[in-house]
C-alpha positions as CSV (number, residue, x, y, z in Angstrom):
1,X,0.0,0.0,0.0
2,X,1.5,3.2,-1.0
3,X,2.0,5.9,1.8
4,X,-0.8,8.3,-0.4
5,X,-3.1,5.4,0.0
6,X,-2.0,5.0,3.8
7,X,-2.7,8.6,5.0
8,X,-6.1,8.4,3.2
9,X,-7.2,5.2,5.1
10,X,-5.9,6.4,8.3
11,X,-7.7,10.2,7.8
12,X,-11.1,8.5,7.2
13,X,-10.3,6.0,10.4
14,X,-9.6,9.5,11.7
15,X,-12.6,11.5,11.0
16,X,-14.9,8.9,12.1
17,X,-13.2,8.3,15.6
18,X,-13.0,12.9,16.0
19,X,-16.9,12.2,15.1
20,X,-17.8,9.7,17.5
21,X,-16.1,12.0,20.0
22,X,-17.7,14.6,19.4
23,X,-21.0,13.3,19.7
24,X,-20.7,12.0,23.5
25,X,-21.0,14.7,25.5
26,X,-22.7,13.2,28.7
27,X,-20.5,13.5,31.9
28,X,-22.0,10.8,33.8
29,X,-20.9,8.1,36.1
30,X,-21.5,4.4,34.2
31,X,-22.7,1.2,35.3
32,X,-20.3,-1.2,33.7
33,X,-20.4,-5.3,33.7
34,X,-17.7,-7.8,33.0
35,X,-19.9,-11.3,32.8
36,X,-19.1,-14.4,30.7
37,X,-17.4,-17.8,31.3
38,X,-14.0,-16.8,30.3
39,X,-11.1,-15.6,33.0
40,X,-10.8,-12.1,33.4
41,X,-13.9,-10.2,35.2
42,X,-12.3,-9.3,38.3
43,X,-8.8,-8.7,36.4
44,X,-10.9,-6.1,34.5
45,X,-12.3,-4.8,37.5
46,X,-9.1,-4.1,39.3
47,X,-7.2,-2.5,36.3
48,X,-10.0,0.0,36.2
49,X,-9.5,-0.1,40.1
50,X,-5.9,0.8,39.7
51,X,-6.5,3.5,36.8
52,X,-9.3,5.6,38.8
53,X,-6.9,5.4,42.0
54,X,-3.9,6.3,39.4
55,X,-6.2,9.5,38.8
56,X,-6.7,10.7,42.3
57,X,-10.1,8.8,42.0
58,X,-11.4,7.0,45.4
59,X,-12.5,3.8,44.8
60,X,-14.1,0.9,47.1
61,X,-14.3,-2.4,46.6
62,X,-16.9,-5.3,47.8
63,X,-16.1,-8.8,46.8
64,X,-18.7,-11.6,47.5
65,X,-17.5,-15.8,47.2
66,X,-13.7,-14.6,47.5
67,X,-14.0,-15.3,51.1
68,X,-10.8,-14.5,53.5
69,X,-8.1,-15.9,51.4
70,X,-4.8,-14.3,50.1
71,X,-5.5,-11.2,47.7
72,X,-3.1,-9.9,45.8
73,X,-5.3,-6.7,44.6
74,X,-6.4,-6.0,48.7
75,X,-3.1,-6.2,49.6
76,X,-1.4,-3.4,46.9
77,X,-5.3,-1.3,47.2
78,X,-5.8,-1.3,50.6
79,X,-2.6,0.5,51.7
80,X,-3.7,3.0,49.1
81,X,-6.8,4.0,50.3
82,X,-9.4,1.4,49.1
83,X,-11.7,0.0,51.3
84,X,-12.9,-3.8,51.1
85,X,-15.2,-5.5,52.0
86,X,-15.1,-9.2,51.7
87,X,-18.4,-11.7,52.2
88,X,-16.9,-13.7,55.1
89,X,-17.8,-17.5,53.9
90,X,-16.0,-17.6,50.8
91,X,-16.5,-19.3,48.3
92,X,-20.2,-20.9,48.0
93,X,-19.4,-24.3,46.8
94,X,-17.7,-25.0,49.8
95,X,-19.9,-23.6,52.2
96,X,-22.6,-25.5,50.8
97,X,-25.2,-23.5,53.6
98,X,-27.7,-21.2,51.9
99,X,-28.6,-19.8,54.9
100,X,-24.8,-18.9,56.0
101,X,-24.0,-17.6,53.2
102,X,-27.3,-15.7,52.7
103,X,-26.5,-13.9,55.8
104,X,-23.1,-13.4,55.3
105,X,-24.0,-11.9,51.3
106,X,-27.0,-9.5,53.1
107,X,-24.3,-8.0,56.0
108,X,-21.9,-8.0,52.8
109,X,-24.6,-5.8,50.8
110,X,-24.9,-3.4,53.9
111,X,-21.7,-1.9,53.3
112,X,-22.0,-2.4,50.2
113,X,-25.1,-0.1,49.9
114,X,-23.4,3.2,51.9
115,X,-20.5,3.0,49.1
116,X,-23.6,3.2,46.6
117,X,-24.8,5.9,48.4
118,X,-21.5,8.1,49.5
119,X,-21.1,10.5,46.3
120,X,-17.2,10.3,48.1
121,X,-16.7,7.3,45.8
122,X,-16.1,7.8,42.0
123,X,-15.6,4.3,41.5
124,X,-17.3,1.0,43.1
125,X,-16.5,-2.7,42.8
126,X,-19.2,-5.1,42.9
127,X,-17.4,-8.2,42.4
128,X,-18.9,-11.6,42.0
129,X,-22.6,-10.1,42.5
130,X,-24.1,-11.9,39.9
131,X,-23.9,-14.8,42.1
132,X,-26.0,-13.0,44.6
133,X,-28.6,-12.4,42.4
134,X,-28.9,-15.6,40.3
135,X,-28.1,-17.8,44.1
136,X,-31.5,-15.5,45.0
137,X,-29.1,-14.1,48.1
138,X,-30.2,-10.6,47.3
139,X,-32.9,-9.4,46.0
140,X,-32.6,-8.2,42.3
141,X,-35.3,-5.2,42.7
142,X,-33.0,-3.7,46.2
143,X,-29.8,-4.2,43.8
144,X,-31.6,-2.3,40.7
145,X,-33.3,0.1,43.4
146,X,-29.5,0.6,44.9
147,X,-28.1,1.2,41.2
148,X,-30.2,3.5,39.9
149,X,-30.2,6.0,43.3
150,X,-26.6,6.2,43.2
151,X,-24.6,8.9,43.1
152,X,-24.6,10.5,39.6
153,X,-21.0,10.4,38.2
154,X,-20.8,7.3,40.8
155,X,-19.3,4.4,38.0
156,X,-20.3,0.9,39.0
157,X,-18.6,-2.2,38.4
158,X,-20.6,-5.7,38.4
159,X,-18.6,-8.8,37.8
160,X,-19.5,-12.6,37.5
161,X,-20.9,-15.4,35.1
162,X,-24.4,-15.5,34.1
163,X,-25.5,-11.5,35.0
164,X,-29.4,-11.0,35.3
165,X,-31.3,-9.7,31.9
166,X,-32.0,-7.0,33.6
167,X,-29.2,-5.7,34.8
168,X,-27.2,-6.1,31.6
169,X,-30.2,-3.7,30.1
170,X,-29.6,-1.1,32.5
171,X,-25.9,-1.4,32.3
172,X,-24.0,1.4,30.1
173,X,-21.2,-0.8,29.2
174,X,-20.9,-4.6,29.1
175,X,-18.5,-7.1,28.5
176,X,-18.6,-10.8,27.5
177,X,-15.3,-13.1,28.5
178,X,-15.5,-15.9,26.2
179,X,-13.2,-19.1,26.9
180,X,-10.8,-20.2,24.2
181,X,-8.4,-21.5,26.1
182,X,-7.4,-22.0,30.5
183,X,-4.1,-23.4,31.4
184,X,-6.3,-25.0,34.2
185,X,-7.8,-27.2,32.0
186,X,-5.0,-28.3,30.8
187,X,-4.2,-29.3,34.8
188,X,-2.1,-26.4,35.1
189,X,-2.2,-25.0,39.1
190,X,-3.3,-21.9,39.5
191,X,-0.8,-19.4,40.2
192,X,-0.6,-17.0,42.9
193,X,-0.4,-13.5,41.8
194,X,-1.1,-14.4,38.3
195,X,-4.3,-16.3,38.5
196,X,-5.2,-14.8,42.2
């Protein structure tokens, strides 16, 4: 391709990109969702995490299933200002209690409902919450209700497999992981501080 043809492709590419900017002109906080089977969600989460904080942002964090077990992003976030909060029982299949873990998701939702409410926060983690909803732990309508009252430049993170219809329509920006490929599937360990 000559360099003519080049700068022609690349001005069009260009053009449309100076138009699409120009068009969004909200200043809003965004309800975002990584969901899928495919590795990732929380990794997503905490790079956003990291980038808001890397801003001057303030960011909290509430993580349900991850239980009290080593974490890598608590222990570089915390020291930094993040809150988290962390559903004591871990994770779920091991419990194997509804009602234990139903309490232990509802105390969890209490603090995570004053972060959804403190317009201190420019960022909030909901991770694993999908599991709440579709596990019937929390009610859908009192997470929706919780959502939609928070904070207006408040930005929202939800991760987990199989997120609620609904809250995927009332999300502004979502996010599939698809498998192609685990190392532990191949009986590969996973690896602290790459795969938690």
């Amino acid at each position: 391709m000559s360099q003519s043809r080049h700068e022609e492709r690349q001005q069009r590419l260009k053009d449309k990109v100076d138009a699409r900017i120009e068009a969004a002109q909200i200043e809003r906080g965004i309800l975002i969702i990584f969901t899928g089977n495919g590795k990732g969600k929380t990794t997503a989460a905490f790079g956003t995490v990291c980038r808001a904080i890397g801003h001057g942002k303030k960011a909290g964090v509430i993580q349900f299933i991850k239980g009290s077990w080593d974490n890598g992003e608590r222990e570089l976030l915390e020291p930094q200002g993040v809150p988290f909060y962390v559903m004591s029982t871990g994770f779920t299949w091991e419990t194997q209690n509804k009602e234990t873990d139903t309490l232990a998701c509802l105390e969890t939702w209490q603090h995570a409902k004053q972060l959804l409410s403190d317009p201190q926060y420019d960022l909030v983690v909901l991770d694993e919450l999908t599991y709440m909803v579709s596990y019937h732990y929390l009610d859908l309508n009192e997470v929706t209700q919780a959502l939609q009252s928070r904070p207006e430049n408040q930005s929202v993170i939800i991760t987990g497999r199989a997120c609620h219809r609904f809250l995927l329509e009332l999300a502004d920006t979502v996010t599939e992981m698809r498998p192609i490929k685990h190392a532990f599937d191949a009986g590969i360990k996973a690896q602290k501080g790459i795969d938690w």
